[in-house]
Backbone bond lengths (Angstrom), bond angles and torsions (degrees), N, CA, C in turn:
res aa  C-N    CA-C-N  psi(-1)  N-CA   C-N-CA  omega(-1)  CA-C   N-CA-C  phi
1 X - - - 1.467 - - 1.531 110.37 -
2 X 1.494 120.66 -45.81 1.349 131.72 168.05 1.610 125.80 -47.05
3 X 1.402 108.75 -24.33 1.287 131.07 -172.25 1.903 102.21 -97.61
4 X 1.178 114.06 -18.51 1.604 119.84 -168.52 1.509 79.54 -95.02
5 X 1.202 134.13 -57.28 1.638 119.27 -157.66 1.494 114.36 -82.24
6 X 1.334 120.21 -15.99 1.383 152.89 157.54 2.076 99.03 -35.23
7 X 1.421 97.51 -65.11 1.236 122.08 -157.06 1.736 91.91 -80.41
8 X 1.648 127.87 -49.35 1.214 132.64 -154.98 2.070 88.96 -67.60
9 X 1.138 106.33 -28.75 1.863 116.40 -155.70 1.079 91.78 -114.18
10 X 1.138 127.36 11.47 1.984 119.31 132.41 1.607 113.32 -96.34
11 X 1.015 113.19 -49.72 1.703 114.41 179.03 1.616 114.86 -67.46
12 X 1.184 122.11 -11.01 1.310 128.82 162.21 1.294 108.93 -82.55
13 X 1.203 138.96 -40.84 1.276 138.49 -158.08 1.875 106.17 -100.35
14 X 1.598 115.77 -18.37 1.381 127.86 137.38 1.078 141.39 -41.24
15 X 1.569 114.54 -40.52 1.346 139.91 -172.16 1.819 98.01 -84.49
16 X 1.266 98.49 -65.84 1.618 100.08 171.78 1.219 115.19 -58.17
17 X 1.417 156.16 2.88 1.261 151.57 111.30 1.299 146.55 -44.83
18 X 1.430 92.78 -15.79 1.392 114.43 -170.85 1.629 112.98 -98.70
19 X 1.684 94.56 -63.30 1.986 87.64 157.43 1.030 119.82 -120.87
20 X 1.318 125.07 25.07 1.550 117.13 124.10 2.259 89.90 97.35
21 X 1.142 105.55 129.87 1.386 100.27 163.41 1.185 134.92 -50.66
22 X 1.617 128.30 129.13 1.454 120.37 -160.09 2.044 94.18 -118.04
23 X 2.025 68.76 134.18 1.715 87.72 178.65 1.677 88.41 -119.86
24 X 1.513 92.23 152.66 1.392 101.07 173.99 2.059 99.48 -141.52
25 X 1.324 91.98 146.03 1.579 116.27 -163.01 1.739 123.25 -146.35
26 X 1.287 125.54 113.95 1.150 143.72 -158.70 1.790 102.51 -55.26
27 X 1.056 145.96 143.14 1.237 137.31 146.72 1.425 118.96 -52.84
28 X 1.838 99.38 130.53 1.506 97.25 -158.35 1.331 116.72 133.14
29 X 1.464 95.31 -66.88 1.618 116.45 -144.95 1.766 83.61 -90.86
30 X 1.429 110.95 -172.53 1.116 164.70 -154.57 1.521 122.88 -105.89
31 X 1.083 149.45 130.72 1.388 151.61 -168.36 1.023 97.00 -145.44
32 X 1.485 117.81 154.34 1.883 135.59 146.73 1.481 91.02 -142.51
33 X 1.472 92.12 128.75 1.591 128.06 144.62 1.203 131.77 -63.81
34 X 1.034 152.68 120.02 1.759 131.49 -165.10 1.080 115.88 -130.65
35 X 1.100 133.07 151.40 1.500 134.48 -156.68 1.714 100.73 -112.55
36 X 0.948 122.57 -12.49 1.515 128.61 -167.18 1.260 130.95 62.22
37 X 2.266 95.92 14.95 1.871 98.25 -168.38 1.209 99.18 -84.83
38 X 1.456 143.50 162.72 1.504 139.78 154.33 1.392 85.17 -93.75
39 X 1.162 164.45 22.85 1.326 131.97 137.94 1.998 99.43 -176.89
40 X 1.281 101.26 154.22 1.691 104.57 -170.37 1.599 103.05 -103.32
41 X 1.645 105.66 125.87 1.695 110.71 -158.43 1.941 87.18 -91.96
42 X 1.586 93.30 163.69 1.427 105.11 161.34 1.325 138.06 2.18
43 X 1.140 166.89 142.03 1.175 157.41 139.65 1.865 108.46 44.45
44 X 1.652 106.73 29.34 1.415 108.86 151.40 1.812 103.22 -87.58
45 X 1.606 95.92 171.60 1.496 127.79 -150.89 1.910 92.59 -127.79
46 X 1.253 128.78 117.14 1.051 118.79 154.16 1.573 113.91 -123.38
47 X 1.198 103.61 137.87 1.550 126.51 -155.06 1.389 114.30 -139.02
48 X 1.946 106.84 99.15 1.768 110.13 156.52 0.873 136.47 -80.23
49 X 1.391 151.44 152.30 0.851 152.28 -176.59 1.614 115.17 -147.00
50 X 1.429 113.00 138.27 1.903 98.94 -169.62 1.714 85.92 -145.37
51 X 1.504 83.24 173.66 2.064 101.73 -176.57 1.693 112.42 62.42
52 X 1.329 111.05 159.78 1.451 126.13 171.01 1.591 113.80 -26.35
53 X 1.692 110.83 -52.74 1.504 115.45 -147.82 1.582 87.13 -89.93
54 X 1.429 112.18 -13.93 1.929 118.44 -172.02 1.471 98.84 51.00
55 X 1.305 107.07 91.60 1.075 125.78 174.11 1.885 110.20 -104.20
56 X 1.193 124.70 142.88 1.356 139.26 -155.53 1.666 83.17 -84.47
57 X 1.147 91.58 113.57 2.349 102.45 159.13 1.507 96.19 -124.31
58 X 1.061 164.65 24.22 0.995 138.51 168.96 1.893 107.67 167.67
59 X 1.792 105.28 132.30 1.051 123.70 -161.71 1.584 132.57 -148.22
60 X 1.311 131.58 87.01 1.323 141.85 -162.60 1.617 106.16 -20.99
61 X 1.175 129.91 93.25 1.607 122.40 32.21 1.951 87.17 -129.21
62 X 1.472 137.00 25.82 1.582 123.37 166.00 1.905 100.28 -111.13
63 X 1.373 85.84 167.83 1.457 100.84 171.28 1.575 109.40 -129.24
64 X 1.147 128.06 154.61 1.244 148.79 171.42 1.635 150.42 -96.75
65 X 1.050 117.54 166.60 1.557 91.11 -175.01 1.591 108.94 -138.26
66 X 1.135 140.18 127.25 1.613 133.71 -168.29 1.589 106.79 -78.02
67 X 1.329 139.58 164.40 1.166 133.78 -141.96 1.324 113.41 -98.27
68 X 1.050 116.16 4.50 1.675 126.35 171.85 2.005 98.38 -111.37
69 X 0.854 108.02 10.39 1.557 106.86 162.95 1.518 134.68 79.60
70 X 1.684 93.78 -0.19 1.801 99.31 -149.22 1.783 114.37 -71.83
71 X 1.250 119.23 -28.83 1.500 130.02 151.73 1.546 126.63 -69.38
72 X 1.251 116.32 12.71 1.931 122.58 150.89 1.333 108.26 -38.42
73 X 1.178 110.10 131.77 1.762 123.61 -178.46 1.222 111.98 41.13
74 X 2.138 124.25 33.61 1.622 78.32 -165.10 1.576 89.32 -143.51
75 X 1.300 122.20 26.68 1.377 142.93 152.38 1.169 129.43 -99.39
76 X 1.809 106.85 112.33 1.619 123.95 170.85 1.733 118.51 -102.45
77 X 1.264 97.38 118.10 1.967 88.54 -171.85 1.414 99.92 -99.25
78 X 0.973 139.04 100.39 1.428 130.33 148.03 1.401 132.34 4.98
79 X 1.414 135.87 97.16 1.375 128.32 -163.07 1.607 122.60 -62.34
80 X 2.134 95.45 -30.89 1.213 95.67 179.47 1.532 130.06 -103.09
81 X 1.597 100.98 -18.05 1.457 122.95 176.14 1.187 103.76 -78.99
82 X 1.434 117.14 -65.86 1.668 116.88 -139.70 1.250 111.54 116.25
83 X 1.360 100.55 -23.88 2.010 80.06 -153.44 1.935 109.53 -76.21
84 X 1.081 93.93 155.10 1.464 89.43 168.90 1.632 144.77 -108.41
85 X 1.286 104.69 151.58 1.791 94.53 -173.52 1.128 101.84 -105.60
86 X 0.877 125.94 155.08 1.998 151.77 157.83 1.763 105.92 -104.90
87 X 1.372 107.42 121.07 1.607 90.55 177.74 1.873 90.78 -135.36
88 X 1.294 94.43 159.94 1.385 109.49 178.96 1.327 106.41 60.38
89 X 1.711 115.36 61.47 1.494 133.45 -161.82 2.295 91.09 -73.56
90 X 1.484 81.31 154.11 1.640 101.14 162.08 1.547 111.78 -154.59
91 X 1.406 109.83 167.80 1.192 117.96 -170.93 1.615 112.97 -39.46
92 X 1.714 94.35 -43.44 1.445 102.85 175.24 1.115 129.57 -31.64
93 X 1.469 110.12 -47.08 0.928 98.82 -176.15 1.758 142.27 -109.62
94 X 1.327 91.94 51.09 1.321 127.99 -159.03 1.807 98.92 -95.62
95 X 1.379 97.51 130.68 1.980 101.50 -167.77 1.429 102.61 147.51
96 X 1.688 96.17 -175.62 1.630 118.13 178.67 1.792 111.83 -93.65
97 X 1.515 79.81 122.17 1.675 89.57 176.24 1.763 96.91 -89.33
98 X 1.250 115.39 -177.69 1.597 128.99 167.61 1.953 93.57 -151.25
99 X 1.542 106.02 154.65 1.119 104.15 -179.23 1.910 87.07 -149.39
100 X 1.451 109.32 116.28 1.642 106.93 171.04 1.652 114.25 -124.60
101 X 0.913 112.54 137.67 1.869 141.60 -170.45 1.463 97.50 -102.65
102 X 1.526 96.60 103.76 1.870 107.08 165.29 1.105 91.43 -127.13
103 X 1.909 85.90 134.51 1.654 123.08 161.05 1.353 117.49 -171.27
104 X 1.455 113.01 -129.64 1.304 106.65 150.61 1.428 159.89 -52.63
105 X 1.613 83.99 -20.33 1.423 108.25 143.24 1.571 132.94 -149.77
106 X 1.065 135.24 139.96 1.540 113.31 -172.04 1.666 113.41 -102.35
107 X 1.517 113.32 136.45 1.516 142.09 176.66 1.496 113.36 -127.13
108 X 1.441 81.12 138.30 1.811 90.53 171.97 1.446 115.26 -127.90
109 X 1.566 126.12 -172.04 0.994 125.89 -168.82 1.363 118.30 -171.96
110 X 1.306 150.66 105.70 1.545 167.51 -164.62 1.140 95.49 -81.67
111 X 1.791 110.44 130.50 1.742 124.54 144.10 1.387 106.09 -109.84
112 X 1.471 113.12 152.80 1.317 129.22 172.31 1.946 98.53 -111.90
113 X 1.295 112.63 82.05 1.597 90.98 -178.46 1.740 112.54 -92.66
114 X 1.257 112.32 135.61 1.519 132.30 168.20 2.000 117.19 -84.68
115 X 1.372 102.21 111.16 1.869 76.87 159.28 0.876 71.53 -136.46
116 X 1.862 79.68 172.08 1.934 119.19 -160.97 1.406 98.72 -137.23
117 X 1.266 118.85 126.89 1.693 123.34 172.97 1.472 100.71 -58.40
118 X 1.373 91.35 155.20 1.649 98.18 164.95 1.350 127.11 -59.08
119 X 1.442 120.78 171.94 1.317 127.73 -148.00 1.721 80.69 -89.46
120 X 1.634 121.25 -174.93 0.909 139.05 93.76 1.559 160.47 -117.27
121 X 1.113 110.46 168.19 1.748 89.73 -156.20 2.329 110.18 -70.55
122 X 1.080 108.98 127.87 1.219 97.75 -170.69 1.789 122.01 -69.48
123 X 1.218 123.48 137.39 1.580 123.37 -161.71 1.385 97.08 -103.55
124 X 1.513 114.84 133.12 1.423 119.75 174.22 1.561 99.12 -92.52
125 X 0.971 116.28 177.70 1.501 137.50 146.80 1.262 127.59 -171.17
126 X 0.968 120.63 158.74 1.875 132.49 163.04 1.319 118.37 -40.88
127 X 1.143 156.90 97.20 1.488 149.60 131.08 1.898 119.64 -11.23
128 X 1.288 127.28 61.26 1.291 117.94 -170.71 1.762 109.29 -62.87
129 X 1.278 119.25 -27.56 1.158 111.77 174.37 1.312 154.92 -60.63
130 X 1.121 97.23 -11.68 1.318 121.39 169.29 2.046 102.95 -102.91
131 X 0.663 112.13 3.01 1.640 110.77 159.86 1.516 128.43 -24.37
132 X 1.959 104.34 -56.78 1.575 113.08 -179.99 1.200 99.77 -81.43
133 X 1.507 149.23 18.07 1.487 135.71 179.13 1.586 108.52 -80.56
134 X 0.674 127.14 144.92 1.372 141.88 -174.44 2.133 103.44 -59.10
135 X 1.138 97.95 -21.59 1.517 110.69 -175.17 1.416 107.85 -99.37
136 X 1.067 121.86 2.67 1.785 124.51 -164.29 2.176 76.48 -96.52
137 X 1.283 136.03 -34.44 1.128 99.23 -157.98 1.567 110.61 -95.30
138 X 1.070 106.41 36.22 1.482 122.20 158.40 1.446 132.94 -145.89
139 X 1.396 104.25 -10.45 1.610 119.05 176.22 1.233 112.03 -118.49
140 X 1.907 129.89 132.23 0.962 95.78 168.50 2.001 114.37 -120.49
141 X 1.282 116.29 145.43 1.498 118.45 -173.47 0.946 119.17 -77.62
142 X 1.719 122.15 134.48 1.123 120.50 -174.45 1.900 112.86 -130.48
143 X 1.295 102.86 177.46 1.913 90.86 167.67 1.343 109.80 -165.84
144 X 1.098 112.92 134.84 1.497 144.65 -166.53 1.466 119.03 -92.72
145 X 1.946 130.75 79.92 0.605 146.43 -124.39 1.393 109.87 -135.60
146 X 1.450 115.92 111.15 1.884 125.21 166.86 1.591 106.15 -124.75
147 X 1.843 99.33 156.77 1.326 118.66 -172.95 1.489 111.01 -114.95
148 X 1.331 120.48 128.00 1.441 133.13 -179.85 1.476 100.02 52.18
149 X 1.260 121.55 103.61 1.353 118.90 168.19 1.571 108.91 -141.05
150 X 1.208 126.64 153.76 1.702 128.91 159.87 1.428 98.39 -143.74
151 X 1.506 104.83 150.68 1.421 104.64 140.05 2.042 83.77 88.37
152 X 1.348 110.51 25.03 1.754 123.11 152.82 1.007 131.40 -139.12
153 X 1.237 130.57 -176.06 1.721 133.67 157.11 1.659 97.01 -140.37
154 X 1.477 76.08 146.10 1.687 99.67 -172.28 1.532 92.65 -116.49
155 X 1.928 110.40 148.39 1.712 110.76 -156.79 1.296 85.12 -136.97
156 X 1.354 124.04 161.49 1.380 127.46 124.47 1.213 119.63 -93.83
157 X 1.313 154.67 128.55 1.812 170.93 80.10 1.350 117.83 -11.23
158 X 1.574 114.39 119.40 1.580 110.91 168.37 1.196 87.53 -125.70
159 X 1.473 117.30 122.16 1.098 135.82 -142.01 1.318 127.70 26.92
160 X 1.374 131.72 -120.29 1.654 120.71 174.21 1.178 101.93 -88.76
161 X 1.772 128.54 30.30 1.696 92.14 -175.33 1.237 75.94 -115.43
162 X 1.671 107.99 170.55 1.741 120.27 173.48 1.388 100.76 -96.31
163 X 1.460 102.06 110.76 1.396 90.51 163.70 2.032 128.03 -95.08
164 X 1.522 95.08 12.03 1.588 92.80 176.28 1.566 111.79 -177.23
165 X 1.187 139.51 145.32 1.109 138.71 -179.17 1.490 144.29 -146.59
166 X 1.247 140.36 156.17 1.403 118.00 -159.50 1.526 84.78 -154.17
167 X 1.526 110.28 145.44 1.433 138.49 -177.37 1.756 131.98 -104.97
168 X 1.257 129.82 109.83 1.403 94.30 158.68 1.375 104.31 -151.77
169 X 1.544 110.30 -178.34 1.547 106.15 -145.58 1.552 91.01 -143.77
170 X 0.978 158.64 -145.96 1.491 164.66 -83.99 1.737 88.26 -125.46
171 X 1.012 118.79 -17.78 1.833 101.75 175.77 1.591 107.70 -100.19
172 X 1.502 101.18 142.03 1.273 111.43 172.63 1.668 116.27 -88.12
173 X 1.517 122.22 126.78 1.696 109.69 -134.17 1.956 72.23 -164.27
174 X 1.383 99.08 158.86 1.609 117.37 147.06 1.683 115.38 -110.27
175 X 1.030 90.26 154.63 1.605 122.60 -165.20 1.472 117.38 -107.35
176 X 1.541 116.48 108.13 1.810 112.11 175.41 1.303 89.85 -117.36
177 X 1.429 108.26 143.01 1.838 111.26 162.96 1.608 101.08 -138.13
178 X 1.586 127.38 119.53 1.501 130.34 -168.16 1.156 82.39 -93.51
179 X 1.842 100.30 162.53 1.179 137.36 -158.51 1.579 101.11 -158.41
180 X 1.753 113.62 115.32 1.279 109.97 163.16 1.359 112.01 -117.06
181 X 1.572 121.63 135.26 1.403 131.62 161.59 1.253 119.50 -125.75
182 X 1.429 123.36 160.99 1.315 125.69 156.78 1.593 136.36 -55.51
183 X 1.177 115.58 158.34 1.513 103.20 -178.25 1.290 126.39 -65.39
184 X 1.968 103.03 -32.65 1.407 98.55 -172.82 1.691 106.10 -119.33
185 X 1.775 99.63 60.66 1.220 93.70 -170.62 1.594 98.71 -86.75
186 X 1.232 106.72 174.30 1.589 97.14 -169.61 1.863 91.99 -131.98
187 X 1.199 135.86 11.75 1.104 120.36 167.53 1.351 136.67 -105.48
188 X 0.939 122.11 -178.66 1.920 118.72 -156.39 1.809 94.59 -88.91
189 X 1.238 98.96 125.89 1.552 112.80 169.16 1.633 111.65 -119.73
190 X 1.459 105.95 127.72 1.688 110.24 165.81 1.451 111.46 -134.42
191 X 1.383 95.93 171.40 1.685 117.00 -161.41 1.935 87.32 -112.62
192 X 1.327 111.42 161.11 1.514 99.86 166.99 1.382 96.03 -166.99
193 X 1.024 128.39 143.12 1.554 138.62 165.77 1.305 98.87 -110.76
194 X 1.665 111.10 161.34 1.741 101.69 -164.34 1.683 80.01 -160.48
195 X 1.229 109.35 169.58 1.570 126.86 167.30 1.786 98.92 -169.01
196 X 1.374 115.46 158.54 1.397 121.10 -156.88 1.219 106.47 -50.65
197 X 1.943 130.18 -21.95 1.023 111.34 -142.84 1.782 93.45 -120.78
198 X 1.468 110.77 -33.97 1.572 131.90 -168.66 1.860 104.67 -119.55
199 X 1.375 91.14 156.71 1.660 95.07 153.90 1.572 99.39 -166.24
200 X 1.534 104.35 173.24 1.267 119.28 -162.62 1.208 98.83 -137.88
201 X 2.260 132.98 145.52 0.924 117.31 -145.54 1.530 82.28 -159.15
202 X 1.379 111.33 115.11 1.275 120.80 174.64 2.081 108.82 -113.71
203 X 1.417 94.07 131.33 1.584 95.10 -170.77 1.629 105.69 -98.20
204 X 1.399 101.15 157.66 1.734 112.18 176.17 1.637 116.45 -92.09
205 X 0.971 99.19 133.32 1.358 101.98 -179.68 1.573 113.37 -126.56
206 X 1.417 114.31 79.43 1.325 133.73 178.22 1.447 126.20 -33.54
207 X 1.477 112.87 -24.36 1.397 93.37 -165.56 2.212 90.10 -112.22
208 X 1.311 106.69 -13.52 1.459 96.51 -180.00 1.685 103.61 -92.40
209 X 1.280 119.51 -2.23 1.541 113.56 168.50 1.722 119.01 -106.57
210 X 1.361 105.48 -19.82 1.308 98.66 -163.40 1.809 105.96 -99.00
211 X 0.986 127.28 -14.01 1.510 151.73 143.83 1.564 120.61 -47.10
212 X 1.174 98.91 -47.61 1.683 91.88 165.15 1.514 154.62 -24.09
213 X 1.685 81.41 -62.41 1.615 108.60 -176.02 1.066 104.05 -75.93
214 X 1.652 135.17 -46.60 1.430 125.89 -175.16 1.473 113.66 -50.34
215 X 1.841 93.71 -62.55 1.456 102.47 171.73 2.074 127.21 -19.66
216 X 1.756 106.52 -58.25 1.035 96.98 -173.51 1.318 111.46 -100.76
217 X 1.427 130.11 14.31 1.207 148.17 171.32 1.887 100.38 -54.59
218 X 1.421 85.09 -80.07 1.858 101.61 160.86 1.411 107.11 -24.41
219 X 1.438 136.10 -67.35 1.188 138.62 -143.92 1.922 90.81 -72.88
220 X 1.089 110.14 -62.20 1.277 116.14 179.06 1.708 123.10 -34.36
221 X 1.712 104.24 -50.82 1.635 114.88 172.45 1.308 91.66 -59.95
222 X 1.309 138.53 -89.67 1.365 133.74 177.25 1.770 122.47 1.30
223 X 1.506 109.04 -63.61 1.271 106.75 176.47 1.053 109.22 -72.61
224 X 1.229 146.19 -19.17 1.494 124.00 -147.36 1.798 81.82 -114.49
225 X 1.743 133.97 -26.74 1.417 99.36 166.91 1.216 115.30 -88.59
226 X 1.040 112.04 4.20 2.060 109.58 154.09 1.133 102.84 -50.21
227 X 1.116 125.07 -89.45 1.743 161.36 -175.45 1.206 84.16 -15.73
228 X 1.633 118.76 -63.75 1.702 98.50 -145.84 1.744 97.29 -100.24
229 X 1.154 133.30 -14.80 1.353 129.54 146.86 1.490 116.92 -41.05
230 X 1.145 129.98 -40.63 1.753 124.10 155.35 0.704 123.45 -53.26
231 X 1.461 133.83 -41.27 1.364 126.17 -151.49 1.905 82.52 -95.35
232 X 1.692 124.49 -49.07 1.274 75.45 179.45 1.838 139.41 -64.22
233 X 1.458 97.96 -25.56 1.678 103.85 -178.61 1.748 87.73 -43.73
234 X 1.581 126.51 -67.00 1.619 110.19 -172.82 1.382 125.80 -15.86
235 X 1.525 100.91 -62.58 1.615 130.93 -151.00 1.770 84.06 -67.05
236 X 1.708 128.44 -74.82 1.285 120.66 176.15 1.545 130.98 -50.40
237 X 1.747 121.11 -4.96 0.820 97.61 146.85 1.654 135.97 -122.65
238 X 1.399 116.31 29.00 0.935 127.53 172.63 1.923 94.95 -93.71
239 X 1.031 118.01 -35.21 1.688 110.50 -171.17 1.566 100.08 -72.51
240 X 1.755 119.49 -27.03 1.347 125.84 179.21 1.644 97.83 -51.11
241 X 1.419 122.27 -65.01 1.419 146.59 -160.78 1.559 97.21 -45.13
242 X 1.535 121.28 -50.71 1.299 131.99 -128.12 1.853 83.52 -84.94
243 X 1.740 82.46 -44.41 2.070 74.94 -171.76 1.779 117.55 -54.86
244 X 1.633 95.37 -44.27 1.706 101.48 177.58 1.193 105.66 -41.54
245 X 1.220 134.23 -29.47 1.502 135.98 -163.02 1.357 115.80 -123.51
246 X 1.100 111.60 44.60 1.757 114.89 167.33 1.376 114.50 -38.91
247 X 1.217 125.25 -66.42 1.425 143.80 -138.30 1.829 91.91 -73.58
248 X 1.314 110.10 -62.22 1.267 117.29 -167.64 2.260 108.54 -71.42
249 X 1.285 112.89 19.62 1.642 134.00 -154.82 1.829 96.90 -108.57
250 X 1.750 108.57 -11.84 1.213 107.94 -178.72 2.035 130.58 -28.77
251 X 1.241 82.67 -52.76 1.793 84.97 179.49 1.474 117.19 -127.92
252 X 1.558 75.90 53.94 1.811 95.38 -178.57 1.771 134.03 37.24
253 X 1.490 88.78 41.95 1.436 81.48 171.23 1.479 134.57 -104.82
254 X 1.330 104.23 6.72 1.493 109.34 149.86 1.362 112.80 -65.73
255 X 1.067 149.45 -25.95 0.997 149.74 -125.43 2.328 93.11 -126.31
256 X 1.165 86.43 -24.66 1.067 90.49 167.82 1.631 132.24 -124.86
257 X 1.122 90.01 10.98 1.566 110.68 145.73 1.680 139.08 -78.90
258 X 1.998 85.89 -35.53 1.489 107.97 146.41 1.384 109.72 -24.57
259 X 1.277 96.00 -90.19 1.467 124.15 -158.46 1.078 119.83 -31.56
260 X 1.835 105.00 -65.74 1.608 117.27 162.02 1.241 126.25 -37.54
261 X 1.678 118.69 -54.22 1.670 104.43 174.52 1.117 107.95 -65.41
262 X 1.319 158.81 -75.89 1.486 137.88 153.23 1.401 133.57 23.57
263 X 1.339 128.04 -54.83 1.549 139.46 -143.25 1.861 69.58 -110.56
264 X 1.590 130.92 -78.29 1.118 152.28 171.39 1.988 102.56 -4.46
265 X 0.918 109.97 -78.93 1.707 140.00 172.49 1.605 117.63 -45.46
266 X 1.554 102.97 -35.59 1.441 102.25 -168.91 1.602 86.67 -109.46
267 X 1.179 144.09 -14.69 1.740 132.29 174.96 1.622 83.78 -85.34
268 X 1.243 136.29 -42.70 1.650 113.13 -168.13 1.747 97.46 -75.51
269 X 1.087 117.28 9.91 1.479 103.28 167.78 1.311 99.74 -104.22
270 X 0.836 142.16 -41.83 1.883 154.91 -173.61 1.496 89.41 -55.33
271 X 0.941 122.85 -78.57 1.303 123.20 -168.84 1.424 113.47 -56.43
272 X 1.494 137.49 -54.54 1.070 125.63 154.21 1.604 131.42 -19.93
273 X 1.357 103.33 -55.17 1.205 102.75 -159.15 2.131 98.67 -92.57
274 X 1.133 108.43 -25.27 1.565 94.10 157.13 1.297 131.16 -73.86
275 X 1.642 120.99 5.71 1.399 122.20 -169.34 1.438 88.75 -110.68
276 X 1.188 140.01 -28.15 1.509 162.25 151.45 1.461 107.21 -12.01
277 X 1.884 99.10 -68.19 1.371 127.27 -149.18 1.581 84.00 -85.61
278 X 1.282 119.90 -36.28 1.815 99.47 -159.47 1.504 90.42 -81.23
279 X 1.354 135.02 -51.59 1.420 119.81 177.56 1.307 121.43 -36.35
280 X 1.070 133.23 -43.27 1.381 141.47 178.67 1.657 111.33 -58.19
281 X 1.145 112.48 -43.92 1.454 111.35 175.36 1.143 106.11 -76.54
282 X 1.638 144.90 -41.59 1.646 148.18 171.42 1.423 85.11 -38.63
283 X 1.501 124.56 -55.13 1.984 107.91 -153.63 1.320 88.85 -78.78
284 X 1.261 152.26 -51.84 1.414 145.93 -134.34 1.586 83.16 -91.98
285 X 1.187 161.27 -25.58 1.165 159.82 -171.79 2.303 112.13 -75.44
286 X 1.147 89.87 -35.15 1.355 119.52 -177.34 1.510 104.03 -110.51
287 X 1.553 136.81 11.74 1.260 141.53 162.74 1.345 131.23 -91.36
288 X 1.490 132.73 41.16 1.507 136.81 -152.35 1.652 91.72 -121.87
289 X 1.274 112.60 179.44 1.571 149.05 -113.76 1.734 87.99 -126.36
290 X 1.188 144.62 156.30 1.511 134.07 115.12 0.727 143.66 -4.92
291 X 1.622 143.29 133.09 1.830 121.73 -163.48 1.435 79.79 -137.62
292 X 1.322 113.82 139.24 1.471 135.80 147.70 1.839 128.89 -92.01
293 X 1.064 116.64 117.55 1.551 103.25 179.71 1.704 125.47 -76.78
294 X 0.994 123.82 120.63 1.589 105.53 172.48 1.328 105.97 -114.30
295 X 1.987 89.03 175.86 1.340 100.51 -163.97 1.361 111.53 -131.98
């Protein structure tokens, strides 16, 4: 049995040599590497090394810089440990460190380091488009929305359970995840973006989003039987005009004067009512909830 755990506490301690302990660190922030020495003896050697080719950044008592520059000002070695910091981390500098101890005896040691861009906060909004569906007058649609992200998943949660989720990994991409509820639902809905280390948590607020769309739905029917109630009063009184004026109707150009106020009347409604519709999505775009950060 002594000989099996013998064997298990070499192949473990192989494995951790091999890919190396994984730290993971926010963009921004700050890292230490650690060497596990409580203090560096006599005429020992401490030696970093980072990237594929393991290139030398840092060395009891200088530090270094690899030839594209990306560790400038931004290595602290520990005078008494060794260990090392990375501060004001970037993607860059994302990879396998190595760290080796020459002296009396020589040891080494593998990092796997991870950073993760910052979060962003996720934006709800209303779905107005789906409004005329036969299901809008009891449900209302929503969507759960981030910009340039990799390397998260974005959820919906009604309360702690997940009710839905979406993934992505090495591409930088935006993120929609829909959400249907009722109008008079009464329970807690959130949005959350997450990455191994952070997440960000935007809440629903049912009755100031889902009220909206009807609201200006209305406003819209309203204008547009305005709109087209003008254009006929136009049309009857330009055809009124046309009769007073038979005589002068010779080569029909009342008749095509018609026409013009007509064509005239119904594009100033077109246009109205699409300059209408895009405002409405600008506010519902800029219409979300409180965000809390956790940790």
């Amino acid at each position: 049995m002594s000989h099996v755990f013998v064997l298990f506490c070499f192949c473990w301690r192989s494995l951790i040599g091999v890919f190396g302990e994984s730290v993971s660190v926010m963009e921004g922030d700050s890292v230490t590497l650690n060497t596990d020495l409580t203090e560096i003896h006599t005429h020992e050697d401490i030696l970093w090394y980072f990237g594929p080719k393991m290139d030398l950044v840092a060395k009891i008592f200088s530090t270094y810089d690899v030839p594209d520059g990306r560790f400038r000002d931004r290595l602290k070695l520990d005078r008494q440990t060794g260990s090392l910091t990375i501060t004001n981390t970037t993607i860059e500098h994302a990879g396998p460190y190595k760290v080796e101890t020459e002296g009396v005896k020589y040891s080494s040691k593998m990092f796997s380091v991870s950073v993760y861009a910052r979060l962003p906060v996720p934006n709800i909004t209303r779905d107005c488009t789906s409004s005329s569906s036969s299901s809008s007058q009891q449900n209302c649609s929503l969507l759960c929305s981030v910009l340039n992200v990799r390397h998260v998943t974005l959820s919906w949660y009604k309360g702690n359970s997940l009710l839905s989720s979406i993934s992505v990994s090495d591409l930088s991409i935006s993120l929609s995840l829909p959400l249907e509820v009722e109008y008079q639902d009464k329970n807690s809905y959130s949005c959350v973006i997450n990455n191994p280390i952070r997440n960000q948590t935007t809440h629903l607020n049912i009755t100031q989003l889902c009220h909206t769309c009807s609201d200006s739905v209305s406003l819209i029917v309203l204008v547009s039987v305005s709109a087209a109630a003008g254009s006929l009063l136009m049309l009857a009184a330009v055809g009124f005009f046309c009769r007073r004026h038979k005589k002068s109707d010779q080569e029909g150009k009342c008749y095509l004067l018609l026409l013009r106020s007509f064509i005239t009347n119904t594009n100033k409604y077109l246009i109205f009512d699409n300059y209408h519709n895009h405002n409405l999505n600008e506010n519902y775009s800029h219409n979300h909830t409180s965000t809390n950060v956790l940790f």
